[in-house]
MILO-980901 format. One record per atom (N, C-alpha, C): x, y negated, z negated. Coordinates in steps of 0.001 Angstrom, whole numbers, plus 500000, padded with zeros to 6 digits. Atoms other than C-alpha are relative to their C-alpha. Layout:
# residues N
XYZ ...
END
This chain:
# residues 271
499273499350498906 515105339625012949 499297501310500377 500797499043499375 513799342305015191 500847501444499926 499438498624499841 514520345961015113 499619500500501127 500328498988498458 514475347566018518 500806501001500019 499219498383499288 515340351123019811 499534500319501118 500428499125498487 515822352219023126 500102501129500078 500210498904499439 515156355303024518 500262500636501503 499644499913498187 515660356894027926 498419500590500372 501507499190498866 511876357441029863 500341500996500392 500646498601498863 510990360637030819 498939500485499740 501221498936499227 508321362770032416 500140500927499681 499383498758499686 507874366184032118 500141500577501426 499981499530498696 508844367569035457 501715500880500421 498702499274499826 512114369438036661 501204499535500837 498827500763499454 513814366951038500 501250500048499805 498816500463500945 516496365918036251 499879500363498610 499596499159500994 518283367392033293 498843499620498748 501049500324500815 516319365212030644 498389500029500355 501419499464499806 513132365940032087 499737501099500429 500053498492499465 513254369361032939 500171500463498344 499936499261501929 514175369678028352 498671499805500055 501674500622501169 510684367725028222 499316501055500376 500809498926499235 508942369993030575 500015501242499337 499430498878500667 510680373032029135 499085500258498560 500650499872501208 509145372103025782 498812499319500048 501123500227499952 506053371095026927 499200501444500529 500935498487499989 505580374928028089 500262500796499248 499466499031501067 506747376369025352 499134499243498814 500776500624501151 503987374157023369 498379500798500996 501146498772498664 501575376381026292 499654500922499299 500824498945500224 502033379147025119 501050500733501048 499249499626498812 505036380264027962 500299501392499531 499608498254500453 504752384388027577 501321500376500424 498754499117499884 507624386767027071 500018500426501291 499915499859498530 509287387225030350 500542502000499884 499730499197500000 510690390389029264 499298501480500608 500961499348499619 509747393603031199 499183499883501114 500783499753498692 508163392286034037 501590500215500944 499131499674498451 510077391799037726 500386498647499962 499316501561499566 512583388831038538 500168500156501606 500085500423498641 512055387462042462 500781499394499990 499650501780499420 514318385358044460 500081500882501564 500153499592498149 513410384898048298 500822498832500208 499163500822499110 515586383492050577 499480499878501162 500424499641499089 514906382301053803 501492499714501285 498702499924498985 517301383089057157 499981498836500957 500385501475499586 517308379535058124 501001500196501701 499278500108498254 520130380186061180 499301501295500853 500489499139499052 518242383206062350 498859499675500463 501367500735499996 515205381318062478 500381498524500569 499459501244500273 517027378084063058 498751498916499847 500768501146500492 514962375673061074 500930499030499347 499443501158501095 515868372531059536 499597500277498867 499943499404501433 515799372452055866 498386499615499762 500498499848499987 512776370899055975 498537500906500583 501065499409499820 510465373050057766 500420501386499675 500142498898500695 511896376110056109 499434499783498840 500893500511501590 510511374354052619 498887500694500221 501628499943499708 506793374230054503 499702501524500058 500313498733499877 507179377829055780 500341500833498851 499539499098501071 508506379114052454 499123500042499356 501201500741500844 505543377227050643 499038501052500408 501071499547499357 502934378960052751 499854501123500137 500229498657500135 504237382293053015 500225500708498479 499868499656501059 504734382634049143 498203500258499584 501449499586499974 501218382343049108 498950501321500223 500806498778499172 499877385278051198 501018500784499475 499547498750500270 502931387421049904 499344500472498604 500274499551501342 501595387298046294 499079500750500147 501300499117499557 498011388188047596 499884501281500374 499615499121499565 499263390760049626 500356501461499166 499894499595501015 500921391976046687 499070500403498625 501348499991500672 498422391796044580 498489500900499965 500814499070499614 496142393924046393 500334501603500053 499508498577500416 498292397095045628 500248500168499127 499226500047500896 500104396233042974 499211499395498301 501428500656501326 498190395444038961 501209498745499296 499599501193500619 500111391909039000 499501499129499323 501214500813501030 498172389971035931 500436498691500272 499876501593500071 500109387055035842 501375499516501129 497971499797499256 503374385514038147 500102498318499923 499679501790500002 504840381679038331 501457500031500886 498766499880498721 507355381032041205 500736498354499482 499562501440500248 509820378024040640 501142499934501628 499144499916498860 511470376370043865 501851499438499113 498549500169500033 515773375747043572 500559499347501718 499127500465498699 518113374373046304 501183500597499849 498844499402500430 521139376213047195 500856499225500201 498872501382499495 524719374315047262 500226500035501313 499912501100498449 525318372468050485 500845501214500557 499668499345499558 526500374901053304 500832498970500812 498595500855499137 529832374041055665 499500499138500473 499929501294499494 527825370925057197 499247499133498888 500263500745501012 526092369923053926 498358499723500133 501189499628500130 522986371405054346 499504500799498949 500445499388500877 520475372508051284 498641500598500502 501253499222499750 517700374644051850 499834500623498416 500528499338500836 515259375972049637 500213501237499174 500090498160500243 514727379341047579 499018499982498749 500648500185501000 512658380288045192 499819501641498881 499825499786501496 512519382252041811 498646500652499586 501362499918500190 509238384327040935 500126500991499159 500067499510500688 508398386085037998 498545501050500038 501700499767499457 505326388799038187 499974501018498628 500319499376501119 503675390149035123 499717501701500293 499942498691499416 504312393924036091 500719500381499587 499450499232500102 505945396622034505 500734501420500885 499663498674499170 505876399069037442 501413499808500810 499143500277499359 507748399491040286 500143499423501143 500386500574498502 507956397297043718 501159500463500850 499199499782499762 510204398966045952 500693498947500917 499015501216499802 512747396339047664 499292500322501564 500004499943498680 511976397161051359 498121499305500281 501685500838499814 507745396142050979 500092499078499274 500168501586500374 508769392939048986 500314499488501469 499523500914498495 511047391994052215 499178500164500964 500968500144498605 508286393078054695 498991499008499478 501060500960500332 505585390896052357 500485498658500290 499299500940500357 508030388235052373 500217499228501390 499543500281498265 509301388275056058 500595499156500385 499755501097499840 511084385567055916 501444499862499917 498549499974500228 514798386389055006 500156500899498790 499717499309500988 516391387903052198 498910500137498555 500639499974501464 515090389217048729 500728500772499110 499080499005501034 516234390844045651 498758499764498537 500628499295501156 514258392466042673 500142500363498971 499242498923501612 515215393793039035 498804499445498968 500395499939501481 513829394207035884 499964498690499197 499137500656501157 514163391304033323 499738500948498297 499716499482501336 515504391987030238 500071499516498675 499887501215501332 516172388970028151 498789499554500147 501120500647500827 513722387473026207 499724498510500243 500003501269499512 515184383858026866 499718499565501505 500581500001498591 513100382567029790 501129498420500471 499866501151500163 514713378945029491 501075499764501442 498853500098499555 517932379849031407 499400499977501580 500455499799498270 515455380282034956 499643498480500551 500532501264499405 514509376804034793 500918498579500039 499037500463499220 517390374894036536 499475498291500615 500693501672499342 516721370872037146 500609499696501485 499766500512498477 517288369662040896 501294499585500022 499048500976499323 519563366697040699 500768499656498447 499667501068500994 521603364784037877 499570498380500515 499905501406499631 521289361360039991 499364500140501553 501411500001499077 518549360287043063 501515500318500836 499560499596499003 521856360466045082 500883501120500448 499901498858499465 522483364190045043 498894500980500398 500797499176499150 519246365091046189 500496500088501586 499667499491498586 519279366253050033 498855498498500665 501003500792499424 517834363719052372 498610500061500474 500899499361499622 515116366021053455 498931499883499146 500636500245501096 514056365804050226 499625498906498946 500226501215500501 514459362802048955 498700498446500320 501085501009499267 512472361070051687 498429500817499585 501361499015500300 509228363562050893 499159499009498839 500647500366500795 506613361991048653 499315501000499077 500280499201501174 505482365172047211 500789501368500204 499145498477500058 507367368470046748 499467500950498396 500264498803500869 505994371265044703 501273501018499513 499046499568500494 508364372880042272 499580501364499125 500488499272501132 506453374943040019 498796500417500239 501119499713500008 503371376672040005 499525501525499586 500610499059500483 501308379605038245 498533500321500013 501345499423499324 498578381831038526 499097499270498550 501067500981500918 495495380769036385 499876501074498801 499923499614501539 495396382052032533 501262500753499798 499130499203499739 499077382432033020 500525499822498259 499534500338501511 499880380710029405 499409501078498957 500380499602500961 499444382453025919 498794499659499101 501202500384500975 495934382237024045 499154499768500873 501275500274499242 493688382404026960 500402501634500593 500295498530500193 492480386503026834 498896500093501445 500760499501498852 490240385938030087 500606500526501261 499372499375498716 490670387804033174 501186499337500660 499299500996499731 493348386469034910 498857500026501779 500509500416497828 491958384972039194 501286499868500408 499386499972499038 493983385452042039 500526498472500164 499788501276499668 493553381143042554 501212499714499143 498863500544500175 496269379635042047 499903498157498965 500256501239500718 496955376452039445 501239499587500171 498922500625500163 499629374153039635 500401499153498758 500142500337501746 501011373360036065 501192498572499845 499513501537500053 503605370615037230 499294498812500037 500389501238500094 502972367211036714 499436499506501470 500539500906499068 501072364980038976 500671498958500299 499010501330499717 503420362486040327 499406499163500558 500853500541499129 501138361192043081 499465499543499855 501511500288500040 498431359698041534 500794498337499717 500419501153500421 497983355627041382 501002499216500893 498414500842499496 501225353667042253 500930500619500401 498943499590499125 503308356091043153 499571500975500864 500333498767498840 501516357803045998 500486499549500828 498968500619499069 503895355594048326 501632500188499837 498791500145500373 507097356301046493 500268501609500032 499114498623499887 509495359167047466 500412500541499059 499697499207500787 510732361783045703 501458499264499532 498415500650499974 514542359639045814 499566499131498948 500551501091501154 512707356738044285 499696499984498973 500904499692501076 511094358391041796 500860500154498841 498584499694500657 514356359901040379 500699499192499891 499029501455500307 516477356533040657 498903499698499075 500543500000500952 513655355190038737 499876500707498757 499994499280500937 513659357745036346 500963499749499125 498768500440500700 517124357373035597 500924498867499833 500098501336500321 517139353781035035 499091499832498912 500532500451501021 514529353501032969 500090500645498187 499794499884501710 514384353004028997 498519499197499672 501212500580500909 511436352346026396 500874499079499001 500025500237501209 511823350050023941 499108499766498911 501090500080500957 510182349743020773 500729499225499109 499403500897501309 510436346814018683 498747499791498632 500255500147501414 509657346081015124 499943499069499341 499419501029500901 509065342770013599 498605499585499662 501401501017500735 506845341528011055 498758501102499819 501053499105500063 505022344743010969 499134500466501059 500431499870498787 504360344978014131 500774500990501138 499451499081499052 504844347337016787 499927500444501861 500210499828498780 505549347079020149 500725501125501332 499515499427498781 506452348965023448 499865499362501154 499879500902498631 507880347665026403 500483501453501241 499124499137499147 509286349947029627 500399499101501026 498892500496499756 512124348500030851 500838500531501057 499006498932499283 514099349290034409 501492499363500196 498417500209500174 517914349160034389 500360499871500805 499199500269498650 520265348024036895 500766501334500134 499325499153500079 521899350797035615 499592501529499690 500577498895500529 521688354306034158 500341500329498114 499659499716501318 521362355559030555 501055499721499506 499212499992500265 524584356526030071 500825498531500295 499043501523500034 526399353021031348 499075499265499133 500932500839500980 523407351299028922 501119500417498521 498937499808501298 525535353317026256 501433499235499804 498887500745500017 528531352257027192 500064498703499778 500728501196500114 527137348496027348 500400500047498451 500443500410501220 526364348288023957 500821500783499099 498665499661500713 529312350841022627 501157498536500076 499432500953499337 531358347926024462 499872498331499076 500708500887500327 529597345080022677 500262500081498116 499926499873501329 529548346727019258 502010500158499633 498370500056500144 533784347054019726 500619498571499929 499336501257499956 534276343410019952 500517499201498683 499504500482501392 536167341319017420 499056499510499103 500901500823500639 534302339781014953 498517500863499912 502212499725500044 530464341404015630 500298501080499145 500938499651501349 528817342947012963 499349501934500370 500623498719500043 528773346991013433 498898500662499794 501212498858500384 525942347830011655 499252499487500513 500868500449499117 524051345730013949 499024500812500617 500545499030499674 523962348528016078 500470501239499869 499513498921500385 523833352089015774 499938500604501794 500029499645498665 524295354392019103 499701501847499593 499849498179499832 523349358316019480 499981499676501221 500310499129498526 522967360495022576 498713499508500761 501289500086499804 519510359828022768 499215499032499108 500873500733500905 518586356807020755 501018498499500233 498761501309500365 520418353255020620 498972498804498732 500504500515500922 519083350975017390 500589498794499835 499325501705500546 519724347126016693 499703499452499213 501084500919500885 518772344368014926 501125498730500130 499066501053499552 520346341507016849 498467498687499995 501125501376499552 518699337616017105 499540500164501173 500559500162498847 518162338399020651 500922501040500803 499587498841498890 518762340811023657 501316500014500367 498386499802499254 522380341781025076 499497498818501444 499819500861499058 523155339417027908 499879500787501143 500425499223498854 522997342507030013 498581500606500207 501293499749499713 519646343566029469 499089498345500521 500984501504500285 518315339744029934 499257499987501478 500535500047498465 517950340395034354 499015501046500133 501140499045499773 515658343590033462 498685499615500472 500924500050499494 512440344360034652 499150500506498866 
END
């Protein structure tokens, strides 16, 4: 008899809750410096004074974050900075627009009125940080593909993250102005056709399994009709029935374990 355990797939990236932990602890295996002491950013942009749609305030937010850092940069002795984008909650017609989140390795002082002229774009706000824990800035998008925004969902690539170059711990060279992008590559191979919506339903459908028999070890990836959590339920459901054999299977949060003659009747239509 076979031993299998599923798992739930993920990426590192900031999408969704379980992949935004992986991500999280994939920069904190970087090298992700003490935030403490520098400057905490968030720009806004005045989307009805400007009246843009949500998407082309994204593009113009994208573009002028760019030239404000530079800008900045050229007065100011900013070593290192990493901007993360957010969405704010849905306004009275159930519109999300952008904002974004920037951290700048600077002790001095930037006074509030030449961020908003670098910025030009709508609101800003400035302070100190103080805490040590950086973890709490990095906020996942969606729980499920269908609370992204449509704007966004349809997009094939969207930039979330990005830092200046020797922004991590254990690299002592100068820091450059160029810019590196430290999120994941989504785009490349098979999914340079698939939306940002898609990507995330996929995401949260799929499970690994890994089976065990005979000394052998395999991996399969597996997509669900469903999501994680109803996979739990499934097989909580299954293991409650009269008669079957508990220790069959076991269930965590993050793990499900068997050792059945053959697959649940609900996994049998997978992919």
């Amino acid at each position: 008899m076979a031993n299998v355990e599923y798992i739930p797939y993920t990426v590192p990236n900031f999408w969704t809750e379980r992949n935004s932990a992986m991500k999280i602890r994939q920069l904190e295996k970087r090298g992700f410096p003490e935030l403490a002491g520098g400057l905490f950013v968030t720009l806004t942009v005045d989307y009805n004074k400007r009246c843009w749609c949500e998407d082309v305030a994204y593009e113009k937010g994208l573009d002028r974050i760019r030239r404000m850092i530079s800008r900045l940069r050229q007065k100011y002795n900013i070593r290192r900075w990493f901007w993360k984008m957010e969405l704010h909650k849905p306004d009275s017609v159930g519109r999300q627009y952008a904002h974004w989140h920037l951290w700048f390795d600077y002790g001095g002082y930037i006074p509030g009125e030449i961020l908003t002229k670098a910025w030009g774009l709508g609101r800003t706000d400035i302070r100190k940080v103080r805490s040590k824990d950086w973890r709490y800035l990095f906020k996942y998008i969606c729980k499920t593909a269908s609370e992204l925004p449509e704007w966004l969902a349809s997009r094939t690539k969207v930039r979330l993250f990005q830092t200046s170059m020797h922004f991590f711990a254990g690299d002592d060279a100068e820091p450059s102005p160029r810019q590196v992008d430290t999120d994941e590559k989504e785009n490349n191979g098979s999914q340079e056709m698939e939306t940002i919506g898609e990507r995330v339903l996929k995401w949260t459908r799929c499970v690994v399994a890994r089976t065990i028999s005979a000394g052998t070890v395999t991996h399969r990836l597996m997509v669900l009709e469903f999501r994680w959590g109803e996979m739990l339920s499934k097989f909580a459901c299954l293991r409650m029935q009269p008669g079957f054999d508990r220790e069959q299977i076991t269930i965590t949060e993050r793990k499900v374990i068997t050792w059945l003659p053959q697959n649940p009747i609900f996994l049998s239509a997978v992919t």
